[in-house]
N, C-alpha and C positions, 0 to 999 in steps of 0.2 A: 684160740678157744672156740669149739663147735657150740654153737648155741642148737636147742632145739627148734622144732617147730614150734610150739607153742610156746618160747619164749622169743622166737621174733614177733610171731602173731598179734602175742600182748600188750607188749613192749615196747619194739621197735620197726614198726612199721606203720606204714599211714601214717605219719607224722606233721603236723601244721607246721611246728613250730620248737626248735630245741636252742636250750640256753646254755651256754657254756659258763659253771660259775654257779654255785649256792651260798655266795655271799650276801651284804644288803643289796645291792643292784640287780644281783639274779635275782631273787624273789619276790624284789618288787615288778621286778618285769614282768615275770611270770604271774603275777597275782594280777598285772594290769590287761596282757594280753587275753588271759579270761575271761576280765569283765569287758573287755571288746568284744573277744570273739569266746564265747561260754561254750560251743559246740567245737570248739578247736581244742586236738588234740597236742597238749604244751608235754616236752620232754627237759629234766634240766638233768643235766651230769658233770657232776661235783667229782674233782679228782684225789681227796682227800673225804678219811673217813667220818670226818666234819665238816664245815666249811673252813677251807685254806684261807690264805691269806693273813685279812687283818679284822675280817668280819667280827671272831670269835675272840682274837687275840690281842683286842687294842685296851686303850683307858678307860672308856664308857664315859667321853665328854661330852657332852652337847654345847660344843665351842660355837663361837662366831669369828673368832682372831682378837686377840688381845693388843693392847695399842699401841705395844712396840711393832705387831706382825702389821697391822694396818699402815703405820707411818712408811716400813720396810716395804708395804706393798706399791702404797701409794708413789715410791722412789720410780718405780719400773711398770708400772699402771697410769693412766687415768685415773681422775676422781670419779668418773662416772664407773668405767670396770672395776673401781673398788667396790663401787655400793654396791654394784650387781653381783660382784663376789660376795660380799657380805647376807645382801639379801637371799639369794642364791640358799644361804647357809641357815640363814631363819628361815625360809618358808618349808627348807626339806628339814628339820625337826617339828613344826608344824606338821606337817603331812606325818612322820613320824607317831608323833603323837593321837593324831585323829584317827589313824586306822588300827593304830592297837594297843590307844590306851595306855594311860602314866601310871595307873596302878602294874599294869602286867610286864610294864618295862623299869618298874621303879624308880620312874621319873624323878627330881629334887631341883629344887633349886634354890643353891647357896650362893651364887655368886661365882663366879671367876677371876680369881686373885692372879693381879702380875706381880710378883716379886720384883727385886731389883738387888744383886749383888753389891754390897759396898765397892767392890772395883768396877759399878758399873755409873759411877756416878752423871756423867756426860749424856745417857742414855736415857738415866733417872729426868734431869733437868730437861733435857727433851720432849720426851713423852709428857711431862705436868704441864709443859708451857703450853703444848699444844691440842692437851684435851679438851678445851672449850669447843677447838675448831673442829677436833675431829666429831666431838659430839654433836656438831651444826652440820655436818657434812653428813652424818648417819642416822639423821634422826628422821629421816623419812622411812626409815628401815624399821627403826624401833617404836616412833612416836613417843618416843620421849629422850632425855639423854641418858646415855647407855652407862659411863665409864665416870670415875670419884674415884677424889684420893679417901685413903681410909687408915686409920691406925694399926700396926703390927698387933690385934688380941690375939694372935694365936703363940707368938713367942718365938718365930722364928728364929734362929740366929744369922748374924753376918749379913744382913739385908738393910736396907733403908728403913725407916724407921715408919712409912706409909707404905702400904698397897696403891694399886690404879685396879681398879674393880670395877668390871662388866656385871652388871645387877641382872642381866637377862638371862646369865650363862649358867645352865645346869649339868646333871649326870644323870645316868643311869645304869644297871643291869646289863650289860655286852649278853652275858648266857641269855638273860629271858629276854630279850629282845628279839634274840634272832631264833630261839623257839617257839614264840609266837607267832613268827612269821612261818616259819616250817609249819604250826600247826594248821595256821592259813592254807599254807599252800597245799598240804595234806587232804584238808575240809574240800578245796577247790575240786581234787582228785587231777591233780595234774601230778605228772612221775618224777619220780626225783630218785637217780640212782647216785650213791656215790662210790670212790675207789675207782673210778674211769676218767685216766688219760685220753683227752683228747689231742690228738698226734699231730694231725692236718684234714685239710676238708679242700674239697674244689664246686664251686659255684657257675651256673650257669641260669639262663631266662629261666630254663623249667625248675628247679630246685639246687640243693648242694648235697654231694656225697661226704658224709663222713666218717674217717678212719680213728678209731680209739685204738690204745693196747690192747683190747680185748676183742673186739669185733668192726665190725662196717655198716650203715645205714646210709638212707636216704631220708630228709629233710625238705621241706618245701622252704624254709628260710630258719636262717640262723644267729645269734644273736650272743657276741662274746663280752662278757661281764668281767674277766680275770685279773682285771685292773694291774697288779703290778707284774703277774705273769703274762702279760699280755704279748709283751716280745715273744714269747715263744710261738705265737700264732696271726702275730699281725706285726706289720709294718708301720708303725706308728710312734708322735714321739713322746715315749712314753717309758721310762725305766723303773728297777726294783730299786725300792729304799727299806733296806730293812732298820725295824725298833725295836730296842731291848728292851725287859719291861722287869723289873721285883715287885714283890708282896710279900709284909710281914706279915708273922703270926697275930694273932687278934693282942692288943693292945688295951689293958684295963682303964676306964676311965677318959679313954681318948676324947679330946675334946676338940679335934681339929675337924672342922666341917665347911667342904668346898672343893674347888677345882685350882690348880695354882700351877702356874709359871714361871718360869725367870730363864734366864739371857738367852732372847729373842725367841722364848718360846722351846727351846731343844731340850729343855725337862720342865716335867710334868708330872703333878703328883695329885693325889686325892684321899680320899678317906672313902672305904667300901669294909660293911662287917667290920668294924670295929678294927679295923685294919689300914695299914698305908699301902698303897698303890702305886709305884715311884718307877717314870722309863723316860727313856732320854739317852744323848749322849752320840748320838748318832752325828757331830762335828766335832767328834774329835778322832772319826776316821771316813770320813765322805764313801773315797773310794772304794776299803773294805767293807764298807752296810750298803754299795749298789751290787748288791746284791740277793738273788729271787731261794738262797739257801737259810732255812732257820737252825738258829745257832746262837748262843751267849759267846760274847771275848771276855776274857780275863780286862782286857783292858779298863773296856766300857763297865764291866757289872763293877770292877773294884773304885772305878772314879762313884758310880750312884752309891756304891757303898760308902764311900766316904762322906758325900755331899749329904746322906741318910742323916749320917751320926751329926756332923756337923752344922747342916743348915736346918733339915727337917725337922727332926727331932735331939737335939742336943742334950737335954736331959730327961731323957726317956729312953730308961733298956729297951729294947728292941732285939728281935729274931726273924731273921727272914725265911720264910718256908717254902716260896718257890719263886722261880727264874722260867721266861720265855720269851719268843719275839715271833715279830710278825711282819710282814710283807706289805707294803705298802706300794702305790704306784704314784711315781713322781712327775716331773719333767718341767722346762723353763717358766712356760703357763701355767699361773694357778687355776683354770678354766676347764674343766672335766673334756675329756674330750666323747661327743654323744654323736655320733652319724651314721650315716649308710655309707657302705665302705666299696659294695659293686653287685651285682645282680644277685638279692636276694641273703645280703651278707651285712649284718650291722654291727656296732660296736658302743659300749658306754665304759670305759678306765679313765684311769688318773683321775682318781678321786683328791689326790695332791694331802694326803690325811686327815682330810676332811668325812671319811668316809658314813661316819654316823647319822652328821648336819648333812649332808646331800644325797647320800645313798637313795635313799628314798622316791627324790622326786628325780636322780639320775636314773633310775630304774622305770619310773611311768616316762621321761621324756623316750629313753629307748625304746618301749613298746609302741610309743605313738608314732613315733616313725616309719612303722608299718599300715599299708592301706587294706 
């Protein structure tokens, strides 16, 4: 593609500072790099005519990890890298909150219900014995204690007959969350093109050159957000986890309000418009969803369909009106990976699907990485 003169001019030239990624991470970067440097010229180029990934396309949880995912963590963590995961998780919906506001993200908070499958009884017993302690071990996070058992009011079926309930854990708006941010970043006048593949880039003292499918620039530094497409452009250990996701039609009279889990966390469902919001599923094909392609299986959507009818709503007609998935970036460490990668090249992925809870403050620690 020949670009004109006047469209390198304006565009793509003189550049401070370009972001790879118009997801939550790219736009906090980008919103943070301005109020560093306000006379720096920020470029972000987004490879989808939205933002990709899982920015746009996840639950709208405002989780911190529920106490099966904590007890699991604490197996292969530290008690201290738990808190700091956890904390990590609350302070970037904090930040979340404070720059754009619970009205314009449709902030709520009902609570975060774990479930517990009647075949999951060993797990049940587990997690109750050990909430006193987990709640001593995180209460420096919360100030106060986080997690209680509670009674089934919603009617679930096929579950234990109690919740374990995170009191601090909310939702919101995925759409206006991340339009607010765009309209930030807009207000800022920093560019933001999308539909541009970025292909490869080379780095040196004085800046990096970069190759898109459609043209070539230079960059004084660069800064890659793509979290689970990240493989495609860095060497890092960092893989795609793709999640499948349904939404029924609006539902009269629904009366389920909350965020909810069950076994270990792999579905997930909530209440948005008068509707269920129901994705999960992604163990019961590992290796098929490490994958950076979006796409529903027959498989996965007919198990959610069934656990729909059966656990969520049992007696409640029900219509599902749409199916989608999203890109997630994984790997061994649940610890985002945020660094300088080599002259003038940095990186913030593997958000570990955490991406809502730490987007945020993964996106300002990236910016600040720069001097």
């Amino acid at each position: 593609m020949e670009l004109s003169y006047w469209e390198y001019k304006t565009w793509l030239s003189h550049i401070d500072f370009t972001i790879v990624g118009s997801g939550i991470v790219g736009l906090n970067c980008a919103l943070r790099l301005h109020e560093r440097f306000p006379k720096a010229k920020i470029l972000i180029l987004e490879k989808g005519f939205l933002p990709q990934g899982a920015s746009t396309k996840n639950a709208g949880f405002a989780c911190f990890g529920s106490i099966s995912e904590i007890l699991a963590d604490l197996g292969v963590h530290s008690e201290q890298e738990v808190i700091n995961l956890v904390g990590q998780r609350w302070k970037g919906i904090q930040l979340l909150r404070k720059n754009l506001g619970d009205q314009a993200i449709d902030f709520q908070v009902h609570g975060g219900h774990e479930l517990f499958l009647g075949s999951a009884q060993n797990l049940y017993h587990k997690c109750a014995e050990q909430l006193p302690e987990v709640n001593k071990l995180l209460k420096s996070v919360y100030g106060a204690d986080a997690f209680h058992l509670g009674p089934n009011v919603f009617g679930f079926n096929k579950v234990k007959e109690k919740y374990i309930t995170n009191t601090f854990e909310g939702q919101l708006d995925t759409g206006k969350m991340m339009n607010s941010l765009l309209q930030l970043v807009q207000r800022a006048g920093i560019v933001l093109i999308n539909s541009i593949t970025v292909e490869d880039f080379s780095a040196n003292e004085s800046g990096v050159h970069v190759k898109t499918d459609r043209f070539e620039f230079k960059t004084k530094k660069i800064f890659i957000a793509t979290n689970g497409f990240a493989g495609q452009l860095l060497n890092e250990e960092v893989k795609p986890s793709r999640a499948q996701v349904l939404i029924t039609e609006p539902i009269e009279n629904l009366h389920i309000k909350g965020t909810f889990h069950f076994d270990e966390g792999y579905y997930y469902f909530r209440n948005i418009d008068n509707r269920i919001l129901f994705g999960g599923g992604r163990n019961l094909d590992f290796k098929g969803e490490e994958t950076n392609q979006f796409g529903c299986t027959q498989t996965i959507q007919q198990h959610l369909d069934t656990l729909l009818k059966e656990v969520v709503l049992p007696h409640t007609p029900h219509t599902v009106a749409q199916r989608w998935s999203g890109i997630m970036g994984t790997g061994k460490q649940k610890k985002p990976i945020v660094k300088q990668i080599s002259d003038n090249v940095y990186c913030g992925v593997r958000l570990g699907g955490m991406g809502i809870a730490i987007g945020s403050n993964v996106g300002k620690e990236l910016a600040d990485l720069t001097e």
